[in-house]
LOKEGU-108880 format. One record per residue: residue number from 1; z, x, y of N, C-alpha, C, O in turn. Coordinates in nm, 2 decimals. Layout:
REM residues N
{i=NUM; n_up=Z; n_east=X; n_north=Y; ca_up=Z; ca_east=X; ca_north=Y; c_up=Z; c_east=X; c_north=Y; o_up=Z; o_east=X; o_north=Y}
...
***
This chain:
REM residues 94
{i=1; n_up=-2.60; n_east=1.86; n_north=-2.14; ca_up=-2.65; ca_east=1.77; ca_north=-2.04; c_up=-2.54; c_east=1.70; c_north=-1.97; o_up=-2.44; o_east=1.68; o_north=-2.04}
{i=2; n_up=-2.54; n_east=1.67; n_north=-1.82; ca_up=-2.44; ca_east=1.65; ca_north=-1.78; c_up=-2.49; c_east=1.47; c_north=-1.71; o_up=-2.59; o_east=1.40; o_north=-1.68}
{i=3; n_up=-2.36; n_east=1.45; n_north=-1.71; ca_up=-2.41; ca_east=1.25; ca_north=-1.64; c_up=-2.36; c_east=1.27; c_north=-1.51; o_up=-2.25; o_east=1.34; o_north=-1.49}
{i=4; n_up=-2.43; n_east=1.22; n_north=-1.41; ca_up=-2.35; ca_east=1.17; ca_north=-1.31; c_up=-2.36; c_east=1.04; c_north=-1.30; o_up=-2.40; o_east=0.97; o_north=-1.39}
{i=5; n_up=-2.29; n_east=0.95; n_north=-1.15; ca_up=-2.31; ca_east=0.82; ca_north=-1.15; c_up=-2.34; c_east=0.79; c_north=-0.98; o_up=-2.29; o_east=0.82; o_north=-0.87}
{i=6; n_up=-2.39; n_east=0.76; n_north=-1.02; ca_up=-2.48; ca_east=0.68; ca_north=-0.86; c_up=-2.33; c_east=0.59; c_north=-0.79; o_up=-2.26; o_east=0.50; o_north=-0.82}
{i=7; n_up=-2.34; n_east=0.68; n_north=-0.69; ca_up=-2.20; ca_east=0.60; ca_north=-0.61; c_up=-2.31; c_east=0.53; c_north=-0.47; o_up=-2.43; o_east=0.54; o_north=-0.46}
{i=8; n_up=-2.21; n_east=0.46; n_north=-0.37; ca_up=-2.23; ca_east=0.36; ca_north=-0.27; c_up=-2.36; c_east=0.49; c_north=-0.20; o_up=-2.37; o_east=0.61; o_north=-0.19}
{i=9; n_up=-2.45; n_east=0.37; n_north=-0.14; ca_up=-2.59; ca_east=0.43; ca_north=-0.09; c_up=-2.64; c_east=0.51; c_north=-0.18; o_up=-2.71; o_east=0.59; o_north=-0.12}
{i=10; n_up=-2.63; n_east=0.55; n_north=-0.31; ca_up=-2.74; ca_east=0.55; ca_north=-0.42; c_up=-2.71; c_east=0.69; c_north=-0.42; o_up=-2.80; o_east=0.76; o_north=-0.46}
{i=11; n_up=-2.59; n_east=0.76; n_north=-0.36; ca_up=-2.52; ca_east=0.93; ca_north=-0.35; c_up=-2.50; c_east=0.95; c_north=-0.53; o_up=-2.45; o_east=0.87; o_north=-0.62}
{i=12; n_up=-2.55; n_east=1.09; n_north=-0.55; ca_up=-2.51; ca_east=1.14; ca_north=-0.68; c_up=-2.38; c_east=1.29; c_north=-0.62; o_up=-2.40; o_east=1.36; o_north=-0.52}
{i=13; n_up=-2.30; n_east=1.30; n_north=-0.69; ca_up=-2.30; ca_east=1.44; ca_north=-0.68; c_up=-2.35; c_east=1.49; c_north=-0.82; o_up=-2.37; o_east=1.44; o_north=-0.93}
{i=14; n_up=-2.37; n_east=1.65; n_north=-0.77; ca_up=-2.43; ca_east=1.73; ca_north=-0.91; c_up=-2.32; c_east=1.81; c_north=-0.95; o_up=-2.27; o_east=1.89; o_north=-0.88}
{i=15; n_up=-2.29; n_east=1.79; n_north=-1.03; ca_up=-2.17; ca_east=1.92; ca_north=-1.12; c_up=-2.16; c_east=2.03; c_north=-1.07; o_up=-2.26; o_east=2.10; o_north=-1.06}
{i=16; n_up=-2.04; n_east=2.07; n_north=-1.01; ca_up=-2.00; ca_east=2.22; ca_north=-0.97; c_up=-2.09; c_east=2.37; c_north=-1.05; o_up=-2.14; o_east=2.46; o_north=-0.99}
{i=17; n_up=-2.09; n_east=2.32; n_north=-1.20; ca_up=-2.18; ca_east=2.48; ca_north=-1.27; c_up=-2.27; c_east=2.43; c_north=-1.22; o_up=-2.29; o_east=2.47; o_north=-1.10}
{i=18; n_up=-2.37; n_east=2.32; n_north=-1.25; ca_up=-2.46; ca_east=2.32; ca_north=-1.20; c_up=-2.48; c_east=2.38; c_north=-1.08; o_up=-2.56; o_east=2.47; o_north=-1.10}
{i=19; n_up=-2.45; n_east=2.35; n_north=-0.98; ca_up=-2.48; ca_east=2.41; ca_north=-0.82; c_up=-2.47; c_east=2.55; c_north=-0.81; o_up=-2.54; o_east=2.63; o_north=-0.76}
{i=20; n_up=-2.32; n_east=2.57; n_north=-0.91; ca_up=-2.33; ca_east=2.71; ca_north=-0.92; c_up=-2.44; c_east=2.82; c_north=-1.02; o_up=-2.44; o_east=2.94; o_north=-1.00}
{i=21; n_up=-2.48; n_east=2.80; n_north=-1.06; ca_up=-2.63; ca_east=2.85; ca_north=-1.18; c_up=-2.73; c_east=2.82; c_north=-1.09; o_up=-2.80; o_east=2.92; o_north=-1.06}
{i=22; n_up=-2.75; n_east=2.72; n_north=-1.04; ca_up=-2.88; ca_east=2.70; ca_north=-0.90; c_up=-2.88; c_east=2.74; c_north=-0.77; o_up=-2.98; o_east=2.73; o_north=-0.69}
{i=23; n_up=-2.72; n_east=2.81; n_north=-0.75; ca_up=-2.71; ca_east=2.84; ca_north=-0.62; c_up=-2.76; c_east=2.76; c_north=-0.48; o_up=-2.82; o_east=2.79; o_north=-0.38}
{i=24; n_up=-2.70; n_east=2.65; n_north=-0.52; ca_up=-2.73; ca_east=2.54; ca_north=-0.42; c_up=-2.59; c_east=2.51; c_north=-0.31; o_up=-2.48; o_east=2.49; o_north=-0.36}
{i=25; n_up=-2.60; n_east=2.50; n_north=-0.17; ca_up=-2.52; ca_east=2.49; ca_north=-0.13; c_up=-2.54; c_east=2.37; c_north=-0.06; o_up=-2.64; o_east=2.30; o_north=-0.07}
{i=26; n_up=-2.39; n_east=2.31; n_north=0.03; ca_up=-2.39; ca_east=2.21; ca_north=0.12; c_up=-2.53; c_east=2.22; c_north=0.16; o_up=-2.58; o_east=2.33; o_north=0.14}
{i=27; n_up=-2.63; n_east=2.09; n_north=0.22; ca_up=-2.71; ca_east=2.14; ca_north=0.35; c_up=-2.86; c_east=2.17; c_north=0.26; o_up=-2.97; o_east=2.15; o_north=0.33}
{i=28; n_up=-2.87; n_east=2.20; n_north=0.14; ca_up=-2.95; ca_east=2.30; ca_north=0.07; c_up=-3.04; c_east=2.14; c_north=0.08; o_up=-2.98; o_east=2.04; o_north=0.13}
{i=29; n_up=-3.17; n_east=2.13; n_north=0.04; ca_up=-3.29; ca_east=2.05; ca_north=0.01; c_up=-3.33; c_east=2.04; c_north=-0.13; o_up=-3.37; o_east=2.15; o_north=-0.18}
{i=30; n_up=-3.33; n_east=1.96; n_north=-0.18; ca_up=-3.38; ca_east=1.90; ca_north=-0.33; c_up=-3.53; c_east=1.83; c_north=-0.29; o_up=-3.54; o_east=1.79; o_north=-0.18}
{i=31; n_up=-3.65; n_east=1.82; n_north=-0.39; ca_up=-3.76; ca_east=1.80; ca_north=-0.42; c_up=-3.73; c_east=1.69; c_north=-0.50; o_up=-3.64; o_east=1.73; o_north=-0.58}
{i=32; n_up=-3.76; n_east=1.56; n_north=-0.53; ca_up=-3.75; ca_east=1.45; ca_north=-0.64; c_up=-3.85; c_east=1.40; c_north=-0.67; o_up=-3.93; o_east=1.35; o_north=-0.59}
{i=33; n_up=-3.88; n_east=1.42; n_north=-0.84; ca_up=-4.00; ca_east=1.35; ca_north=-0.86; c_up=-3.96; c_east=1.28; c_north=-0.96; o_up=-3.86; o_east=1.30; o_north=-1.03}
{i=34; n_up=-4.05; n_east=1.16; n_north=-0.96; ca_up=-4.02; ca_east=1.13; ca_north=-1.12; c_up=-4.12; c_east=1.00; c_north=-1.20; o_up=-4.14; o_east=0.89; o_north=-1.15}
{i=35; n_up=-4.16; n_east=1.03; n_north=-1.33; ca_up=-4.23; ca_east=0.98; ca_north=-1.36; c_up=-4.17; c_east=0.89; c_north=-1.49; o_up=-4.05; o_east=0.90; o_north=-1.53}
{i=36; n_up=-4.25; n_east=0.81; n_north=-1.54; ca_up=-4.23; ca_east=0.70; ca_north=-1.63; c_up=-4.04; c_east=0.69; c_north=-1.65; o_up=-4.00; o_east=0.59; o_north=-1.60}
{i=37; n_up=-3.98; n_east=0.74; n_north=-1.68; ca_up=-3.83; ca_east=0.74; ca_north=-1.72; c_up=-3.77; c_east=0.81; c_north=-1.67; o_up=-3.65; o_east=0.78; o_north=-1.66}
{i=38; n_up=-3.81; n_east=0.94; n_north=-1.61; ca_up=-3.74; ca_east=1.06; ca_north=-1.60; c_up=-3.74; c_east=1.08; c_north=-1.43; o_up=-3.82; o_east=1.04; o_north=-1.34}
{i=39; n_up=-3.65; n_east=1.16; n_north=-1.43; ca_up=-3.65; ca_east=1.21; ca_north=-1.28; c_up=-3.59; c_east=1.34; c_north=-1.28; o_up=-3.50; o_east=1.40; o_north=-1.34}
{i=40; n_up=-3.69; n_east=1.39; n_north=-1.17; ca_up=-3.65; ca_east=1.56; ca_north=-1.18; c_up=-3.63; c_east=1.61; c_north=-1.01; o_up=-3.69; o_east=1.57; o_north=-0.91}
{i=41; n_up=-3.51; n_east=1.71; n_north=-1.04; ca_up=-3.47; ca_east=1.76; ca_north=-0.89; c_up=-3.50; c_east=1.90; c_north=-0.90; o_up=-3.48; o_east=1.97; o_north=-1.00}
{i=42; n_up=-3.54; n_east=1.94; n_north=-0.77; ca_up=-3.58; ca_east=2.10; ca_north=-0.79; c_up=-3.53; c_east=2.14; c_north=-0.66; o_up=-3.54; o_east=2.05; o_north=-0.57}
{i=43; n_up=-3.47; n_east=2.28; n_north=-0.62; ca_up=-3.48; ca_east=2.31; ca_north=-0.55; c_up=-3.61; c_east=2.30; c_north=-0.41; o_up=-3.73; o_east=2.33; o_north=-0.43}
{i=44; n_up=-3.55; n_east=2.25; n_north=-0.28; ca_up=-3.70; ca_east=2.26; ca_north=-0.17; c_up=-3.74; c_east=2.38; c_north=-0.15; o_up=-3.64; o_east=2.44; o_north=-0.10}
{i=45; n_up=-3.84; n_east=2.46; n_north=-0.15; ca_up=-3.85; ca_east=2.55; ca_north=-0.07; c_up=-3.88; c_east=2.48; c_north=0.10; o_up=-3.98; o_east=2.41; o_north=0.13}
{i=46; n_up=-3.81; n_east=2.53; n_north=0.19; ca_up=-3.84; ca_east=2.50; ca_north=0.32; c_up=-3.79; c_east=2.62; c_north=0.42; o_up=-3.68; o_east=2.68; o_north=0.43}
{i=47; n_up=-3.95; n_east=2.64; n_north=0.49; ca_up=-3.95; ca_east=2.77; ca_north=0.63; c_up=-3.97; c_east=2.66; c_north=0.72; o_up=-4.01; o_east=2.55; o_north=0.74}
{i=48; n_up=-3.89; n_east=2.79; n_north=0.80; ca_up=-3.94; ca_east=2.72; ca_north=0.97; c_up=-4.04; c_east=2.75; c_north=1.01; o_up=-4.10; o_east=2.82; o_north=0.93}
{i=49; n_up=-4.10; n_east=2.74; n_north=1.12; ca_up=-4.20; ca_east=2.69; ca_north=1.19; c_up=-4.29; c_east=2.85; c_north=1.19; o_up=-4.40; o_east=2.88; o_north=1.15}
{i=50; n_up=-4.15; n_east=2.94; n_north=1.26; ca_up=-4.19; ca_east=3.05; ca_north=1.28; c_up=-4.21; c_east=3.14; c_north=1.20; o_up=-4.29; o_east=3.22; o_north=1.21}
{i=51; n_up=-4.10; n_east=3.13; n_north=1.08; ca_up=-4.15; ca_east=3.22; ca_north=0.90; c_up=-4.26; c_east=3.17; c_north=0.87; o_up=-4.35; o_east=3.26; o_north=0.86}
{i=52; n_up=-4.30; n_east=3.00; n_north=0.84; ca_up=-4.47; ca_east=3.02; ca_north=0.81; c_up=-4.56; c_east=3.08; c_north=0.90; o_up=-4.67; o_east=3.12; o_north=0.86}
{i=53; n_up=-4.54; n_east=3.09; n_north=0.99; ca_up=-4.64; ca_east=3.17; ca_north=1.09; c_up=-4.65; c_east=3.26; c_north=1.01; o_up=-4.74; o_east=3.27; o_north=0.94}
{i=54; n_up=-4.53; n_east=3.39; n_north=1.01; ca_up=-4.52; ca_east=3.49; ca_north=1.03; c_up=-4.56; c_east=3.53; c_north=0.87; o_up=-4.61; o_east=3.64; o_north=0.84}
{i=55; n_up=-4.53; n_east=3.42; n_north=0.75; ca_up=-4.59; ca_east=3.43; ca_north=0.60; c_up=-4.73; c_east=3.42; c_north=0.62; o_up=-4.80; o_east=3.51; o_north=0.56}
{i=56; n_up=-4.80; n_east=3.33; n_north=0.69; ca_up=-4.93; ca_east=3.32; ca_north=0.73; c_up=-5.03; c_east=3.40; c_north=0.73; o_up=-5.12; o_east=3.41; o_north=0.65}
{i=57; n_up=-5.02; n_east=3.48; n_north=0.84; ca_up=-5.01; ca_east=3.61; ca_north=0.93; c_up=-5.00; c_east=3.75; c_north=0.85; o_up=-5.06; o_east=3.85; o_north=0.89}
{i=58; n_up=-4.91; n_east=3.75; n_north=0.75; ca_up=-4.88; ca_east=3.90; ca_north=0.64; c_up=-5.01; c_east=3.82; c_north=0.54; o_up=-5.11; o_east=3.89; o_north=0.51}
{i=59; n_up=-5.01; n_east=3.73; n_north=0.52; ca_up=-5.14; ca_east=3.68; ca_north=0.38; c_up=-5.27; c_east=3.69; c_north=0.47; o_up=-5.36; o_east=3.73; o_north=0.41}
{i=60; n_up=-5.29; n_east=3.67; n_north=0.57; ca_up=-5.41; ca_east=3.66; ca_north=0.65; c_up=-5.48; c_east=3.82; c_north=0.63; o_up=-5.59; o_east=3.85; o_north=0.57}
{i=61; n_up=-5.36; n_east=3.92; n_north=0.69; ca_up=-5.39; ca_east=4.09; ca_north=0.69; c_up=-5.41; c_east=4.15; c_north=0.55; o_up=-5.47; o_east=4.26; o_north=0.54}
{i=62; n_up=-5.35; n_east=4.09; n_north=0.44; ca_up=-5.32; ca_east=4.08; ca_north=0.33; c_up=-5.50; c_east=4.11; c_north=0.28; o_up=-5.56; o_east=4.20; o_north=0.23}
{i=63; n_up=-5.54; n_east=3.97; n_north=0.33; ca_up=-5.66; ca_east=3.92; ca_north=0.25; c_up=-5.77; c_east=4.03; c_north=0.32; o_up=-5.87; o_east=4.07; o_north=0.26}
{i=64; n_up=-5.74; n_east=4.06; n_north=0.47; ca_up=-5.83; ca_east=4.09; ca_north=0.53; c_up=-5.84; c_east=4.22; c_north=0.45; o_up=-5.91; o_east=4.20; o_north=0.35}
{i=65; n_up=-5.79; n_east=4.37; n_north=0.47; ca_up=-5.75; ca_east=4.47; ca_north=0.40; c_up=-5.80; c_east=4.45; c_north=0.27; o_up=-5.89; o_east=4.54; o_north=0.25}
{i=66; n_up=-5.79; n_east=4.37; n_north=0.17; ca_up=-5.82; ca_east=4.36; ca_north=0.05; c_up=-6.00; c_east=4.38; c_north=0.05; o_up=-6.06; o_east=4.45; o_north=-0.02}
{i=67; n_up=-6.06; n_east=4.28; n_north=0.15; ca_up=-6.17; ca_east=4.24; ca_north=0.13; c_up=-6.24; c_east=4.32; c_north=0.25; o_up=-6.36; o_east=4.30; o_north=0.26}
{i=68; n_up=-6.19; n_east=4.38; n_north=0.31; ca_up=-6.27; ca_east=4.47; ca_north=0.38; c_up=-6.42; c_east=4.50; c_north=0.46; o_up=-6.48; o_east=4.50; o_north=0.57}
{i=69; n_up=-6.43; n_east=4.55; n_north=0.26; ca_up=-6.54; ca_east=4.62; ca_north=0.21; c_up=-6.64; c_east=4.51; c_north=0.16; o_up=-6.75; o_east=4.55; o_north=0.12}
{i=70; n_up=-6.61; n_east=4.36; n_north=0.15; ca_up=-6.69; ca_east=4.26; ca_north=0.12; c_up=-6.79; c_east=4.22; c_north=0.23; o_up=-6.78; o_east=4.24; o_north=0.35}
{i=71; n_up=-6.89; n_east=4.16; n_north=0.15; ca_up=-6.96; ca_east=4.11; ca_north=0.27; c_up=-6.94; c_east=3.95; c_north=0.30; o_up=-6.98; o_east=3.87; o_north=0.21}
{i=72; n_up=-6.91; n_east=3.92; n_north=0.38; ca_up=-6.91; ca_east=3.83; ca_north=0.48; c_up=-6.91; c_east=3.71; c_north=0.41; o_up=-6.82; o_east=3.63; o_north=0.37}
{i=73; n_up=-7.09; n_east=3.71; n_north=0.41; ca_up=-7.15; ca_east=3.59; ca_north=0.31; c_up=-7.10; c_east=3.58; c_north=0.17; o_up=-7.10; o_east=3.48; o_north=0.09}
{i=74; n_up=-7.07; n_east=3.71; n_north=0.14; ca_up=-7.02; ca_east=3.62; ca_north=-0.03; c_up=-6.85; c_east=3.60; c_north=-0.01; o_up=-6.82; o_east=3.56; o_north=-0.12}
{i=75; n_up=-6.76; n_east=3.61; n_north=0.05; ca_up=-6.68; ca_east=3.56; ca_north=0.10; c_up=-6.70; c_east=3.42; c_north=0.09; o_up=-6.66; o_east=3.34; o_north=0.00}
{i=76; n_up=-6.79; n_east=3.39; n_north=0.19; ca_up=-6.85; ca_east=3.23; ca_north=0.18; c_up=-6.83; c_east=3.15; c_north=0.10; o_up=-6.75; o_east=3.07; o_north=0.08}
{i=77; n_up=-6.96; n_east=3.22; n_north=0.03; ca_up=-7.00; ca_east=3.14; ca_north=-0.14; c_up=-6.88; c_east=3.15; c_north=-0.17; o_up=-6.85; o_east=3.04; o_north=-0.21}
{i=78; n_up=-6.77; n_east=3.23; n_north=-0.17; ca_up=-6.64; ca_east=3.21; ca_north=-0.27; c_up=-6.53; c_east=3.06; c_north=-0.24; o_up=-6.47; o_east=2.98; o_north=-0.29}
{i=79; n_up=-6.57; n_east=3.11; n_north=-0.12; ca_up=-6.48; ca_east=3.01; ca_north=-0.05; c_up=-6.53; c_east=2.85; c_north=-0.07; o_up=-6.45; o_east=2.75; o_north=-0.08}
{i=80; n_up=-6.64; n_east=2.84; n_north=-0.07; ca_up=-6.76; ca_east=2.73; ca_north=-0.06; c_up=-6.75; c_east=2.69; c_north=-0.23; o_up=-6.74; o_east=2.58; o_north=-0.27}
{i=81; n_up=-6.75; n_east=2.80; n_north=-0.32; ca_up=-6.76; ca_east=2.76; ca_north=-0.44; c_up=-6.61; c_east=2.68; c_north=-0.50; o_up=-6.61; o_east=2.59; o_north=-0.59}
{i=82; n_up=-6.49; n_east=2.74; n_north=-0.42; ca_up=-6.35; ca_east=2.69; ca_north=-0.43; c_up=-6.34; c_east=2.57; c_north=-0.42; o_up=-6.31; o_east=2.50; o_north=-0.52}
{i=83; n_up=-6.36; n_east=2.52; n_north=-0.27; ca_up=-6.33; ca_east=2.41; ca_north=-0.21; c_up=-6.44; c_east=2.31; c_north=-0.34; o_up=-6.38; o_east=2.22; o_north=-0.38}
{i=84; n_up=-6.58; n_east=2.33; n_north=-0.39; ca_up=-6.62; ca_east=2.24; ca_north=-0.47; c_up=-6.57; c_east=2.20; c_north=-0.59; o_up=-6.57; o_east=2.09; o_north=-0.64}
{i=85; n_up=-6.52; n_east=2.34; n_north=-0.64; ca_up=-6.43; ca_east=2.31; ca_north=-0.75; c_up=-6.32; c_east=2.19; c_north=-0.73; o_up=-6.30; o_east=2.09; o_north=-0.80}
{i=86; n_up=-6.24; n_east=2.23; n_north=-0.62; ca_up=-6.13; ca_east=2.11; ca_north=-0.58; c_up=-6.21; c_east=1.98; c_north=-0.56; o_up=-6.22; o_east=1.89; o_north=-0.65}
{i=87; n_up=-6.24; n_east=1.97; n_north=-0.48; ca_up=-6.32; ca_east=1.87; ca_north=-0.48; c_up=-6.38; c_east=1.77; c_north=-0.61; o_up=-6.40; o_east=1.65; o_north=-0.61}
{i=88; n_up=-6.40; n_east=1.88; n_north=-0.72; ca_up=-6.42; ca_east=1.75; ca_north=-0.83; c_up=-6.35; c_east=1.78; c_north=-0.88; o_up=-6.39; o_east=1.71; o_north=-0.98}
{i=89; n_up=-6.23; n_east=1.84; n_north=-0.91; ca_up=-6.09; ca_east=1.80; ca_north=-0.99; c_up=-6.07; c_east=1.69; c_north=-0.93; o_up=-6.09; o_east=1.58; o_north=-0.98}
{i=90; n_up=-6.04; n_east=1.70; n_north=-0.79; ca_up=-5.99; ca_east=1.61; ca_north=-0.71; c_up=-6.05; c_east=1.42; c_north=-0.75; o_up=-5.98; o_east=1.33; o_north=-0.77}
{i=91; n_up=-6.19; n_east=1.44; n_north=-0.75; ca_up=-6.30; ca_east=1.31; ca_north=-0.82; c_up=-6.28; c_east=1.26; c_north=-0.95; o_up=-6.32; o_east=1.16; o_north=-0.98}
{i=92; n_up=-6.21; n_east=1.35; n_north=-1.03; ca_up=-6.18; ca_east=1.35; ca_north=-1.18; c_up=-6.34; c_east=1.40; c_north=-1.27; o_up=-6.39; o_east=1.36; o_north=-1.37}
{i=93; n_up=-6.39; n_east=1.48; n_north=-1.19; ca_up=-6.54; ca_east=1.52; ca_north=-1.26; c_up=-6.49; c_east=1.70; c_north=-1.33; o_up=-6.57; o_east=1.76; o_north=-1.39}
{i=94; n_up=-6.39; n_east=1.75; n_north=-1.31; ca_up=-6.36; ca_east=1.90; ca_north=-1.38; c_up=-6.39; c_east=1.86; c_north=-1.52; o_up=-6.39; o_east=1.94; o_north=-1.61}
***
């Protein structure tokens, strides 16, 4: 386990292996979360504007192709039955 120390404006650096094993560069994006004691950094995933389109767009044909041969309406119900599911995780009723 490695320490760092909080320098002026609350800057850490992260240890050289580290960066190097995570392949993190200058510029790179960190995720911070952190609960009761702990704090955790993860690599960001971040696309631009035009990759999520274009990830979008490959999952859209993706799904369409797959499902074809479905019908319509139960698509629906799938979709309809999803979103309820979230919906009471979401309420705390799962």
């Amino acid at each position: 386990m490695a320490t760092v120390k909080i320098l002026r404006n609350g800057q850490i650096t992260l240890p050289a292996k580290l960066r190097k094993v995570m392949n993190l560069e200058k510029g790179d994006q960190l995720e911070l979360d952190f609960r009761d004691d702990e704090i955790t950094l993860r690599p960001a995933v971040v696309f631009s504007r035009e990759e999520a389109k274009k990830k979008l767009a490959e999952l859209i044909n993706k799904a369409r192709d797959h499902n074809r041969d479905t019908d319509p309406q139960e698509i629906e119900k799938e979709v309809a039955r999803a979103v309820a599911a979230i919906r009471r995780k979401k309420r705390g009723k799962a």
